[in-house]
MIDRENVO-109921 format. One record per residue (C-alpha): residue in one letter; x, y, z; residue number from 0. Coordinates in pm, 1 decimal. Example, Ala and Ser with C-alpha at 12.3 -4.5 7.8 and 13.67 -1.06 7.14 Angstrom:
residuo | c1 | c2 | c3 | num
A | 1230.0 | -450.0 | 780.0 | 0
S | 1367.0 | -106.0 | 714.0 | 1
This chain:
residuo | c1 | c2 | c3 | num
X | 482.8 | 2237.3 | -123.3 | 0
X | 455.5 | 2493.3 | -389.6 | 1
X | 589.2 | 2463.3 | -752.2 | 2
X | 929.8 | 2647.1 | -682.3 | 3
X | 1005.9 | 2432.9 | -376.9 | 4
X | 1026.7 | 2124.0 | -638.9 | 5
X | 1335.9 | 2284.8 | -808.1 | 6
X | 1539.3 | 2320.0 | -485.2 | 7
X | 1581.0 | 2159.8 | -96.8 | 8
X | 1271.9 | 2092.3 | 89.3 | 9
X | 1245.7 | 2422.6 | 333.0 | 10
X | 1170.8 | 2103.2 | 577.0 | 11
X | 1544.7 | 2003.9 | 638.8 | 12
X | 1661.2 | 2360.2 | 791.3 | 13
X | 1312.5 | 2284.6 | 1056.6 | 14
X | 1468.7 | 1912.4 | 1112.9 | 15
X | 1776.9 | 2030.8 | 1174.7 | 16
X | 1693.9 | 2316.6 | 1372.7 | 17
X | 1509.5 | 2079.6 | 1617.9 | 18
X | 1749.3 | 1789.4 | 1624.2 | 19
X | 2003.0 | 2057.4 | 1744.4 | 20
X | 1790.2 | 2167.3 | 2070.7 | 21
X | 1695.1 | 1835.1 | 2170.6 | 22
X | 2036.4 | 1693.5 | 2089.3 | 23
X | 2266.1 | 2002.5 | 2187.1 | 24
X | 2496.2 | 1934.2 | 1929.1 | 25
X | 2479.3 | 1955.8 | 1526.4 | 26
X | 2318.7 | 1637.9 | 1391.4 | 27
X | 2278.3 | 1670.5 | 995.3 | 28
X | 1960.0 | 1514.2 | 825.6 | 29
X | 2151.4 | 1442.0 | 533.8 | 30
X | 2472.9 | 1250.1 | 622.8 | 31
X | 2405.4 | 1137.6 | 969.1 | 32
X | 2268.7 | 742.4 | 981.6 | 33
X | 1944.9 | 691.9 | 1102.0 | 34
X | 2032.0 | 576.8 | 1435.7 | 35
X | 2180.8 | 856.3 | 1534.3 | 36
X | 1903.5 | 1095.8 | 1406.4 | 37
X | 1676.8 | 830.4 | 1559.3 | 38
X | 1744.2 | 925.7 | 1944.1 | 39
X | 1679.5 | 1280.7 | 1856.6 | 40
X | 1333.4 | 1199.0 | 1710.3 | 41
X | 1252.4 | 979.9 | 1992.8 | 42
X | 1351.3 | 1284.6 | 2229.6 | 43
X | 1092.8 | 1555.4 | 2006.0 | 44
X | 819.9 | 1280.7 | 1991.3 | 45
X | 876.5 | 1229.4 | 2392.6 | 46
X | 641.9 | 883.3 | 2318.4 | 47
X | 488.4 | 624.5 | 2094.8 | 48
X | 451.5 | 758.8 | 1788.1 | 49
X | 98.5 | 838.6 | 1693.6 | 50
X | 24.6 | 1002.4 | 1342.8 | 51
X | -277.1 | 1158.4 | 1516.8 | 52
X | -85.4 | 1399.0 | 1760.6 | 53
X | -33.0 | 1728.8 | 1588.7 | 54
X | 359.5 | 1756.9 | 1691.0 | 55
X | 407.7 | 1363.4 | 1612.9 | 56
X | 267.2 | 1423.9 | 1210.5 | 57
X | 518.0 | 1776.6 | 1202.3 | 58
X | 819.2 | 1556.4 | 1313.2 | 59
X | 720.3 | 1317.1 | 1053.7 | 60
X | 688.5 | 1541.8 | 747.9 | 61
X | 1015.3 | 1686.8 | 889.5 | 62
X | 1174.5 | 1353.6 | 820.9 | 63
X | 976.8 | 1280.7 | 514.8 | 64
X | 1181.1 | 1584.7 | 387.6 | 65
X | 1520.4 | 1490.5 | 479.7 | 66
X | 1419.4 | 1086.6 | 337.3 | 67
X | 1336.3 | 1289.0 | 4.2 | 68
X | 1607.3 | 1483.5 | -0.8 | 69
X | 1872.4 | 1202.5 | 37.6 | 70
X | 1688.5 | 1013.6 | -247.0 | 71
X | 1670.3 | 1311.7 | -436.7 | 72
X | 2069.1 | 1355.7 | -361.7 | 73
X | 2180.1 | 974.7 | -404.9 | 74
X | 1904.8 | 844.2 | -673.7 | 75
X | 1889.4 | 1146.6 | -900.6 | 76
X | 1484.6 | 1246.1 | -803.8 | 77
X | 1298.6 | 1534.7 | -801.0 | 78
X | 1038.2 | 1647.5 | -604.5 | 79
X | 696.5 | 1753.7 | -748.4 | 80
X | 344.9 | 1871.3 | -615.5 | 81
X | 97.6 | 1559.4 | -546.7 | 82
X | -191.4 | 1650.7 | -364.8 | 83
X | -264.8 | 1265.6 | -282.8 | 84
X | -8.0 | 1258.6 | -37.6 | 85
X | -72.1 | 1410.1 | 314.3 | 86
X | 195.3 | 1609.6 | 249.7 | 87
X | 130.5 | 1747.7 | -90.1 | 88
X | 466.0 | 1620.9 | -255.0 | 89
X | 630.1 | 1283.6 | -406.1 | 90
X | 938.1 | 1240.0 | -552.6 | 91
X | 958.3 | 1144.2 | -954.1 | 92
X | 1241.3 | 982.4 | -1156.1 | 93
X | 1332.3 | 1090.8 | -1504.8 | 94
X | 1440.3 | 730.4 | -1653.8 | 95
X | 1131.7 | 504.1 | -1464.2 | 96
X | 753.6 | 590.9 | -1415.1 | 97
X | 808.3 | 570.8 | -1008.6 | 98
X | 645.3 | 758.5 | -828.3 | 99
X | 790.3 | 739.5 | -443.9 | 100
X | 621.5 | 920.3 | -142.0 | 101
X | 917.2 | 946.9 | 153.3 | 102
X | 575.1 | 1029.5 | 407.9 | 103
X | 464.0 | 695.1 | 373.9 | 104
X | 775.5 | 493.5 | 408.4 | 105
X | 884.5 | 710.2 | 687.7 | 106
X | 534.4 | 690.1 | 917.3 | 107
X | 599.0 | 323.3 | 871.9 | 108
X | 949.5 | 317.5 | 1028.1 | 109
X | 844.4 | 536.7 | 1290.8 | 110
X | 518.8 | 291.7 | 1373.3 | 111
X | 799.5 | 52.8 | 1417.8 | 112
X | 1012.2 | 260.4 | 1576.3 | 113
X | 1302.6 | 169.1 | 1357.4 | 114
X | 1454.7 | 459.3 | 1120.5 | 115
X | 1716.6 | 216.3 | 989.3 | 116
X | 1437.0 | 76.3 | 776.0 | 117
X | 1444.0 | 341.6 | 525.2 | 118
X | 1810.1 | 258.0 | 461.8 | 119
X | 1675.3 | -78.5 | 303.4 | 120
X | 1371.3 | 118.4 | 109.6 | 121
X | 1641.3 | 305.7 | -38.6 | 122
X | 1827.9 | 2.6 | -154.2 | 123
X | 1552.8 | -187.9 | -294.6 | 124
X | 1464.9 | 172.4 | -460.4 | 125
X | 1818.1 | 206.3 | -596.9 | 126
X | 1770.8 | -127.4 | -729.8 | 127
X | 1448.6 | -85.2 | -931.1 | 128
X | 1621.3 | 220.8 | -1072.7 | 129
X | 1934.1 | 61.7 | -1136.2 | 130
X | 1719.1 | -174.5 | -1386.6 | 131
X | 1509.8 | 61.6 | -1480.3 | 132
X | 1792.6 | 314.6 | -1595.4 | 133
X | 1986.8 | -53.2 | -1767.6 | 134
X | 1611.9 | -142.5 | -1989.2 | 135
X | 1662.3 | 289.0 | -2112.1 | 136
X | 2004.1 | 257.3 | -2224.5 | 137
X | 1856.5 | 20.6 | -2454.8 | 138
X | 1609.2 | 288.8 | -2633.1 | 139
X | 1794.9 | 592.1 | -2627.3 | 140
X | 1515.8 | 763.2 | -2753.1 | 141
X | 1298.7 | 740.7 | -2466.3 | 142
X | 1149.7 | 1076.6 | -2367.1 | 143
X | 1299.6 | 1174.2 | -2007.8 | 144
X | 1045.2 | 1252.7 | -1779.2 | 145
X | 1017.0 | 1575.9 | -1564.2 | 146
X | 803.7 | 1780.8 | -1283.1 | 147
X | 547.1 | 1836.0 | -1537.8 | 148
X | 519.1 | 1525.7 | -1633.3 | 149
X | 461.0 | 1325.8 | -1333.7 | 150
X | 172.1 | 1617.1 | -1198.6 | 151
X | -11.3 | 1496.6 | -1547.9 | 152
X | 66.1 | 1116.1 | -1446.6 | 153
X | -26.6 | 1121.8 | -1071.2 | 154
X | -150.6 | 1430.3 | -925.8 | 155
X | -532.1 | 1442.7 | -837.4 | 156
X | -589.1 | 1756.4 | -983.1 | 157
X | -891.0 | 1685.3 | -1168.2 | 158
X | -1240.5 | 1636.5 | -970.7 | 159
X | -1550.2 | 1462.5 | -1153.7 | 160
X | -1894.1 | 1456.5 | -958.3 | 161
X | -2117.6 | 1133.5 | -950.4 | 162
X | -2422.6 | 1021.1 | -859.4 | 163
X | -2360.4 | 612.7 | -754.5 | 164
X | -2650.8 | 367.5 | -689.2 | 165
X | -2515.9 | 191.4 | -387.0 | 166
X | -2724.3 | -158.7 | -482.1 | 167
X | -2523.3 | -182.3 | -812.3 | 168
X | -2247.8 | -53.9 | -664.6 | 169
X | -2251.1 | -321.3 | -330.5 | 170
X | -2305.0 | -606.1 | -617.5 | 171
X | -2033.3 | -547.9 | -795.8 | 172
X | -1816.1 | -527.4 | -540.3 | 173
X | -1970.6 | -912.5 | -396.5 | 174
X | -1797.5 | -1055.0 | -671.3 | 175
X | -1504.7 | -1241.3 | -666.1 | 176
X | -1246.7 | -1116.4 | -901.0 | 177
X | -1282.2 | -1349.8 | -1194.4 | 178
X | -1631.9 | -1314.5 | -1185.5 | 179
X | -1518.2 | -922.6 | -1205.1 | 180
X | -1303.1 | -972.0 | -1467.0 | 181
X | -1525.3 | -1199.4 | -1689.8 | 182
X | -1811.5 | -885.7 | -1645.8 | 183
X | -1567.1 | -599.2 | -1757.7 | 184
X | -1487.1 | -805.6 | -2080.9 | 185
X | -1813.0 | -917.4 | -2169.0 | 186
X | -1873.1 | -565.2 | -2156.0 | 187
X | -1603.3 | -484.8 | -2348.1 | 188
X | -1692.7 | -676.0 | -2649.2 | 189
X | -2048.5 | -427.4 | -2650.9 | 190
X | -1839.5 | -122.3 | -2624.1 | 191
X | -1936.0 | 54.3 | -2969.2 | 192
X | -1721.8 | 122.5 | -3234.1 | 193
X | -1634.8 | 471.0 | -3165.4 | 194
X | -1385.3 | 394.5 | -2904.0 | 195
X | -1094.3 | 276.2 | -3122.1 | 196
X | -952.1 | -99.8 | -3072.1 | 197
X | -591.0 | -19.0 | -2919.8 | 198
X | -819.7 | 163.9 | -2637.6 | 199
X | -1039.6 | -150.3 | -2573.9 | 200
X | -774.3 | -347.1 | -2559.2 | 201
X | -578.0 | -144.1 | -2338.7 | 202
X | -880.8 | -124.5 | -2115.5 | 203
X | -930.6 | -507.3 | -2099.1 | 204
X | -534.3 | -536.1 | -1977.4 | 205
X | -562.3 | -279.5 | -1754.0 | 206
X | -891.3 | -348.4 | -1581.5 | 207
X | -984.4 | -719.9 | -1649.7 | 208
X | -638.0 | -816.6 | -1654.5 | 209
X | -544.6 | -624.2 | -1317.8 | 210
X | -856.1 | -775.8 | -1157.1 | 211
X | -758.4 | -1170.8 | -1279.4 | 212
X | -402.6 | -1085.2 | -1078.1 | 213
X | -607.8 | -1022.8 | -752.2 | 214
X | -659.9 | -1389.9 | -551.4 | 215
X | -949.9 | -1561.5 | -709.6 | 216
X | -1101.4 | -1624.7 | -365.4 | 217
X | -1331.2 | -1361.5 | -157.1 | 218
X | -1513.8 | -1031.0 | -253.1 | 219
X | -1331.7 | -776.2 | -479.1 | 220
X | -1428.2 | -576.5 | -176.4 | 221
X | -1173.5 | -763.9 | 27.2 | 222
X | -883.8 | -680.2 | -192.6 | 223
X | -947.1 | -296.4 | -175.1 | 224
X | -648.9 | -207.0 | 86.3 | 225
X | -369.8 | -387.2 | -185.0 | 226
X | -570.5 | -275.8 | -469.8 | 227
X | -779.5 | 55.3 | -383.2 | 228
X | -807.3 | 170.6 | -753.8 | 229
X | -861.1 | -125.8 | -902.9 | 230
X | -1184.7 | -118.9 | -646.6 | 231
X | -1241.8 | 233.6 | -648.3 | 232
X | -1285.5 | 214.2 | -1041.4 | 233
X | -1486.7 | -76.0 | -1063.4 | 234
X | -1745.0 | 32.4 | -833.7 | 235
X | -1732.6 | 335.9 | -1017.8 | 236
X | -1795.0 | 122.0 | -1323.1 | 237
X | -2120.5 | -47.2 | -1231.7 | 238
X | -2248.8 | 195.7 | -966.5 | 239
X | -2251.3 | 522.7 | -1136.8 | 240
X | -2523.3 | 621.5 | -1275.4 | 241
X | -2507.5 | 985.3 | -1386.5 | 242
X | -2132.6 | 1175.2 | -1378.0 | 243
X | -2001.2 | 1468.9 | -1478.8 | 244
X | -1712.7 | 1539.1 | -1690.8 | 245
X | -1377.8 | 1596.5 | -1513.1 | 246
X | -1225.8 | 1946.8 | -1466.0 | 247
X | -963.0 | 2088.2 | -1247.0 | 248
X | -1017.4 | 2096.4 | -897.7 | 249
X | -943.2 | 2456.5 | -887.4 | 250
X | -1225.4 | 2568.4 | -1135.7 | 251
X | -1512.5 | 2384.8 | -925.4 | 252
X | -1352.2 | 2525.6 | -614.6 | 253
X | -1346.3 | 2900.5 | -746.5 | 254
X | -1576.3 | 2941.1 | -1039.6 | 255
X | -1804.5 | 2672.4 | -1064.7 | 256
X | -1973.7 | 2600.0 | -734.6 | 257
X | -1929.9 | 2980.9 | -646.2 | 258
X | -2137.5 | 3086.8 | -993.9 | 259
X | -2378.2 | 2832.9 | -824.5 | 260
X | -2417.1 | 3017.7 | -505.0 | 261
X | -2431.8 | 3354.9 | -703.1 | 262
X | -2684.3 | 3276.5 | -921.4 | 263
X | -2851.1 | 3517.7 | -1167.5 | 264
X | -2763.6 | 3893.7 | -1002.9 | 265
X | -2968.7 | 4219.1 | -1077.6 | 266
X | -2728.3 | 4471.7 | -979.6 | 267
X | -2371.9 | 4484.6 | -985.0 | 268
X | -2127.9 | 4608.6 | -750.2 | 269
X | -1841.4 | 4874.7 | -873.9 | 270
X | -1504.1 | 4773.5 | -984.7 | 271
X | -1232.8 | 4841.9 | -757.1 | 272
X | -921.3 | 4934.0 | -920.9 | 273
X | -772.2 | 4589.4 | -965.7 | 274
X | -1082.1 | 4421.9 | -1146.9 | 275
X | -1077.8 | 4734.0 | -1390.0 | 276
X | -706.3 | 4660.3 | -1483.6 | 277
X | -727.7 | 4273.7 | -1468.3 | 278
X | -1036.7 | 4314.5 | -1780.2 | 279
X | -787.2 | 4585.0 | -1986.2 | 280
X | -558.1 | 4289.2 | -1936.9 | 281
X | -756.5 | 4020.2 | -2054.6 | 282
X | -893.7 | 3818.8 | -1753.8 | 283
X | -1244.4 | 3634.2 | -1816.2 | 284
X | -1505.3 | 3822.0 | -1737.2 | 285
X | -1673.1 | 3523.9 | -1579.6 | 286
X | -1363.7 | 3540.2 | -1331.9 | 287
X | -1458.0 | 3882.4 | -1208.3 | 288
X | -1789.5 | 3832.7 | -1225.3 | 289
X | -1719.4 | 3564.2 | -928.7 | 290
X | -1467.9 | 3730.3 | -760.4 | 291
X | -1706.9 | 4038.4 | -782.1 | 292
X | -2088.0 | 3967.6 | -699.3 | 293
X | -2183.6 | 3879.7 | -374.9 | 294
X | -2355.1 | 3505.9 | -326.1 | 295
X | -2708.6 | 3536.9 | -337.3 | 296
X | -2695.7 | 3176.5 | -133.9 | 297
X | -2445.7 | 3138.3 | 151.8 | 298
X | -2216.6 | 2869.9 | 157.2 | 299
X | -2282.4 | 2564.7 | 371.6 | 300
X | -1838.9 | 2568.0 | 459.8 | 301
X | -1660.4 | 2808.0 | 284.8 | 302
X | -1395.7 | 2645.0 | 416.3 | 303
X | -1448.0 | 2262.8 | 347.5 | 304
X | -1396.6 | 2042.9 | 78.8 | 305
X | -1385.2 | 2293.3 | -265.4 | 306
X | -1571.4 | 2559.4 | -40.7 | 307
X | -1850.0 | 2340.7 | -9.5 | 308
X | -1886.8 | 2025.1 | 182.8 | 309
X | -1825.5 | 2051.8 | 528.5 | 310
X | -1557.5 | 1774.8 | 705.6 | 311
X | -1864.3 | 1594.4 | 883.9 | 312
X | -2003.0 | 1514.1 | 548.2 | 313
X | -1728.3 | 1354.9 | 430.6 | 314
X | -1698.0 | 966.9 | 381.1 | 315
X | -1635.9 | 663.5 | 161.5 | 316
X | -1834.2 | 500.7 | -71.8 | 317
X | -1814.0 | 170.4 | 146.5 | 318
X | -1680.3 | 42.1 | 426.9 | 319
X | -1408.7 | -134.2 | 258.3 | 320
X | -1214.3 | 180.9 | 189.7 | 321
X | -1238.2 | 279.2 | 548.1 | 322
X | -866.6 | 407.4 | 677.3 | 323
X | -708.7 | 336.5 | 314.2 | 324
X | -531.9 | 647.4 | 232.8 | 325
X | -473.8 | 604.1 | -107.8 | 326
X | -824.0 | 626.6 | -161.8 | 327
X | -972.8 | 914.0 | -402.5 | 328
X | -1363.7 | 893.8 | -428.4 | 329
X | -1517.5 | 1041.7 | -158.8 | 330
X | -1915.5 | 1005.2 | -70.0 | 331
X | -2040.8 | 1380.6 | 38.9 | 332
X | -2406.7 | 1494.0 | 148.1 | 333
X | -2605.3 | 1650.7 | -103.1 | 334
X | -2766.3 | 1881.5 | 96.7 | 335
X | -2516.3 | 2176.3 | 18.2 | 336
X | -2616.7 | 2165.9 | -340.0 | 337
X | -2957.6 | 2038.8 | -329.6 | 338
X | -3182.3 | 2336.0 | -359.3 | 339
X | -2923.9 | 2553.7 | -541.0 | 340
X | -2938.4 | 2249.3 | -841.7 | 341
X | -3292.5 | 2260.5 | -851.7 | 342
X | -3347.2 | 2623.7 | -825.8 | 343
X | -3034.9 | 2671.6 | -1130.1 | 344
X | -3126.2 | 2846.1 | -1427.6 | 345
X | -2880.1 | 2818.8 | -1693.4 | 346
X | -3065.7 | 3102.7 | -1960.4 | 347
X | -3096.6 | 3358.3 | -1640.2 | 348
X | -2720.7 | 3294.0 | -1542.8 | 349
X | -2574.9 | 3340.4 | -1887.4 | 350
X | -2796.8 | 3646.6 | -1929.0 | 351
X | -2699.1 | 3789.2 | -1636.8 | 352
X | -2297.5 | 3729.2 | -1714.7 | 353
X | -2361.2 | 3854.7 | -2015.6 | 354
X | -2503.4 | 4197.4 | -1834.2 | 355
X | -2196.7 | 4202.1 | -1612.0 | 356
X | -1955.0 | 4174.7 | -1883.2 | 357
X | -2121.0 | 4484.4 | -2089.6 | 358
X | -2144.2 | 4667.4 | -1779.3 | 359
X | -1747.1 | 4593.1 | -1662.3 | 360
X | -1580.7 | 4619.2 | -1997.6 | 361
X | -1761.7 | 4973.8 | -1987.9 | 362
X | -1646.5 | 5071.8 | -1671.0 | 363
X | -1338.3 | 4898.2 | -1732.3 | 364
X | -1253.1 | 5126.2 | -2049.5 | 365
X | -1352.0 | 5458.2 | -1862.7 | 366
X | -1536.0 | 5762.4 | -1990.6 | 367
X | -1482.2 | 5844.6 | -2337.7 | 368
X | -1371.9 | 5536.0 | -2445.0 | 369
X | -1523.0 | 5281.7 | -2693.5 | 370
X | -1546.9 | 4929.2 | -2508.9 | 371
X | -1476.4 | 4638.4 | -2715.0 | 372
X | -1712.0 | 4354.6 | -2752.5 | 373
X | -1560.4 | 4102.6 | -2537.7 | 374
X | -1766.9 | 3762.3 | -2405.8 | 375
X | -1636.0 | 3494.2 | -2177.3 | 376
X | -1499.3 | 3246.9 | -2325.8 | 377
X | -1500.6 | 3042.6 | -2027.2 | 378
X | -1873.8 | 3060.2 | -1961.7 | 379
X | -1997.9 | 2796.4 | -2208.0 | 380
X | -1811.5 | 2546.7 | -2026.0 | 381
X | -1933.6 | 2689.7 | -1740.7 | 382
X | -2282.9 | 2621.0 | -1791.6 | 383
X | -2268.0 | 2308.4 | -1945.6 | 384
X | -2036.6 | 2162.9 | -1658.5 | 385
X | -2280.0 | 2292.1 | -1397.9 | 386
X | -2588.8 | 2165.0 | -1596.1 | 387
X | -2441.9 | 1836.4 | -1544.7 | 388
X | -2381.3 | 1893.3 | -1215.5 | 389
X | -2769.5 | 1965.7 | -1136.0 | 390
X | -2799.1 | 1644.1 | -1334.0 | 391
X | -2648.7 | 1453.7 | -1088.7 | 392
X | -2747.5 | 1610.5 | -782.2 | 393
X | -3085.3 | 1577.4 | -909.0 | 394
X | -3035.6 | 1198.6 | -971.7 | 395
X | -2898.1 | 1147.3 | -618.4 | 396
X | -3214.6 | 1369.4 | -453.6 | 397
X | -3469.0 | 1207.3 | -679.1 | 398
X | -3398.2 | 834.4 | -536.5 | 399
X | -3534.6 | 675.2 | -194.3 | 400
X | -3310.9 | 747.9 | 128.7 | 401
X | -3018.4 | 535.4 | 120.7 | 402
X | -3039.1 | 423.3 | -218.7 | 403
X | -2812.4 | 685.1 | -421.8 | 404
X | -2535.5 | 934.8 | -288.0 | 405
X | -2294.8 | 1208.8 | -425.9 | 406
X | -1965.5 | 1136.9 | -437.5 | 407
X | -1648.3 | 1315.8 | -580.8 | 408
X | -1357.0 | 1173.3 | -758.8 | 409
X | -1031.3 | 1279.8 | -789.1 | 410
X | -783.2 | 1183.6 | -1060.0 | 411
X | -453.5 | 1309.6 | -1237.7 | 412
X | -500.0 | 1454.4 | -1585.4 | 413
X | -389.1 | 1153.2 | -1736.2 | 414
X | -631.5 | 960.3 | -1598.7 | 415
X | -900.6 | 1232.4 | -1652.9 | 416
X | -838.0 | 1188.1 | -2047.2 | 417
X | -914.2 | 864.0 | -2049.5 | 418
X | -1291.8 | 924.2 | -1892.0 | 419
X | -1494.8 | 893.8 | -2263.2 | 420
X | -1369.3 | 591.4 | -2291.2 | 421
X | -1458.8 | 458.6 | -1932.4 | 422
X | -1769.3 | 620.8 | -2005.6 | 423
X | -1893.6 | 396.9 | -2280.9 | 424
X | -1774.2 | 106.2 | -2091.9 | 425
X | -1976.8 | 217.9 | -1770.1 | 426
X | -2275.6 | 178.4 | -2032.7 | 427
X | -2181.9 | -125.5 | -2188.6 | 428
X | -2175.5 | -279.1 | -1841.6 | 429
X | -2504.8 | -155.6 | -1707.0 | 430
X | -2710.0 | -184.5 | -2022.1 | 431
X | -2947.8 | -399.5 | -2141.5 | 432
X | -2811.7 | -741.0 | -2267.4 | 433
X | -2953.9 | -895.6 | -2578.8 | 434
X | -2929.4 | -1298.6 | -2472.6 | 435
X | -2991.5 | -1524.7 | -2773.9 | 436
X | -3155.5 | -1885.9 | -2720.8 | 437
């Protein structure tokens, strides 16, 4: 779903409808006729069980994943907006409650039950937490309504970190039970330096140590992963990472970053077609062009896998407890891709060579006759220091035994993102040294 497709109806109802009318001959309308009706046209375009794995069985779905979030749009006052950690790439936000609502996953429930009727009762326990939701903000008037925007920041996975996680710390922590869990986070906690400021610790200890002593007491935190798959996700994170990098958009890995990595330093430089001379007079980064420009000295592994790197094969979870959970968001990948480009990276050669490129298309850029300005990249600093601590980590996943360390990438929304300095310094707190007075 694209950004203008939030502000109007899902382009998925016309499809529904569409097919509903050549399987039904008749009209049948996805947005006033009850469920059982619509039901014995579904049943007639899925011909069968339903089975999320059959190509034409997952369109029908996100069909009537459209027309659910359309009706809740139309009835509970929502609005769609773009989540890429739903299959479907959309959820539906409220303006007076933090609820976030995915119609996909409701909806391939009722149809693994075969019983559409259901989401008439989702809606009316929905319409219900809304109802008291909307009662608790006539109370402040001055709450901030939320919007599109604001629930991408909240819950969309936009932002990608890489990691390097020791899967012996990270299989330990994840024995515990969840008290034991909880007692480690705020131990840790009370060695987290200064710097972080108290409202953040304490905020921390609620949200972690607090969310973990609301798990059942018995069994390994391991078990609890398909109710609680963050909660999980971020503690193994906690104790089994050893070496990160910092968070930045998905889309800058996926077309600058790990591209400038398969570039590398370049000699020569191609010519500028017309449209890289005019997006320079314009003001695009060089660095930009200088990617979408020189060839890759090193081809990649999948262009077309996971942020034009990792191939689908490569892809798995950090343990077998998160097997099958959708909602999970750190994924283990195989180093290989970026194993020999890490340790062949030279940061002083790379920046010397933008640096060339950037004299050399500004020039060309300007034309004959005409004085080019002395422009840099401002977004090659980051550049380099984000991919230096990428090498880090690869290097810190290659450098251990087989099986002992692997890469793995996690997504979260920029809210969550933010909040990663502060993780940080607990991560160290809980895998430091411990000073134990007799």
């Amino acid at each position: 779903m694209t950004t203008e497709e939030t502000h109007g109806a899902h382009p998925g109802l016309e499809q529904l409808r569409s097919a509903l009318r050549e399987v039904e001959g008749r009209e049948v309308d996805p947005l006033t006729a009850p469920w059982s009706e619509i039901e014995s046209g579904v049943a007639k375009l899925l011909g069968g069980p339903f089975s999320p794995d059959r190509p034409e069985h997952a369109t029908v779905a996100f069909l009537l994943a459209a027309a659910f979030g359309e009706r809740i749009r139309r009835d509970l006052g929502g609005f769609w907006f773009p989540n890429r950690g739903t299959p479907d790439g959309a959820a539906i936000g409220f303006a007076e409650a933090t609820v976030m609502f995915s119609p996909l996953d409701v909806v391939l429930q009722a149809l693994s039950r075969s019983r559409l009727p259901l989401l008439d009762d989702v809606v009316a326990d929905l319409g219900s937490t809304l109802a008291r939701a909307r009662a608790e903000s006539m109370l402040d008037p001055g709450a901030p309504r939320l919007g599109p925007e604001d629930y991408r920041r909240l819950f969309d996975p936009g932002f990608v970190q890489l990691a390097c996680v020791d899967l012996g710390k990270m299989r330990t922590a994840l024995s515990r039970t969840a008290p034991e869990a909880a007692r480690e986070v705020e131990e840790a906690l009370t060695r987290v330096p200064s710097t972080v400021p108290a409202n953040v610790r304490a905020s921390m200890r609620d949200q972690i140590a607090g969310a973990l002593r609301q798990l059942p007491p018995e069994g390994a935190v391991s078990s609890h992963a398909p109710g609680a798959s963050s909660l999980v996700e971020l503690l193994a994170l906690l104790e089994g990472a050893v070496e990160t990098t910092r968070f930045a958009p998905a889309e800058l890995w996926q077309h600058v970053l790990l591209p400038l990595l398969h570039i590398g330093p370049a000699e020569t430089f191609p010519p500028l077609d017309e449209n890289e001379r005019e997006a320079l007079r314009e003001g695009a980064d060089p660095l930009v062009v200088y990617v979408d420009t020189v060839p890759f000295r090193t081809p990649s592994v999948d262009e077309d896998g996971l942020l034009g790197v990792f191939p689908p094969e490569s892809i798995g979870v950090l343990d077998p407890c998160f097997e099958g959970l959708p909602s999970v968001r750190t994924l283990a990948v195989q180093v290989s891709p970026l194993a020999a480009l890490a340790a062949g990276f030279d940061r002083g050669a790379l920046r010397a060579s933008v640096e060339r490129f950037t004299r050399h298309a500004i020039a060309e850029a300007q034309g004959a006759g005409e004085a080019a300005p002395n422009v840099e990249s401002a977004l090659l600093p980051i550049a380099l220091e984000l991919l230096g601590e990428l090498v880090g980590v690869v290097g810190a996943v290659s450098d251990a035994g087989p099986g002992e360390r692997v890469l793995c990438l996690r997504r979260a929304p920029e809210a969550e993102a933010a909040s990663d300095a502060a993780l940080k310094e607990l991560r160290r707190a809980m895998q430091g040294s411990r000073i134990i007075l007799i």
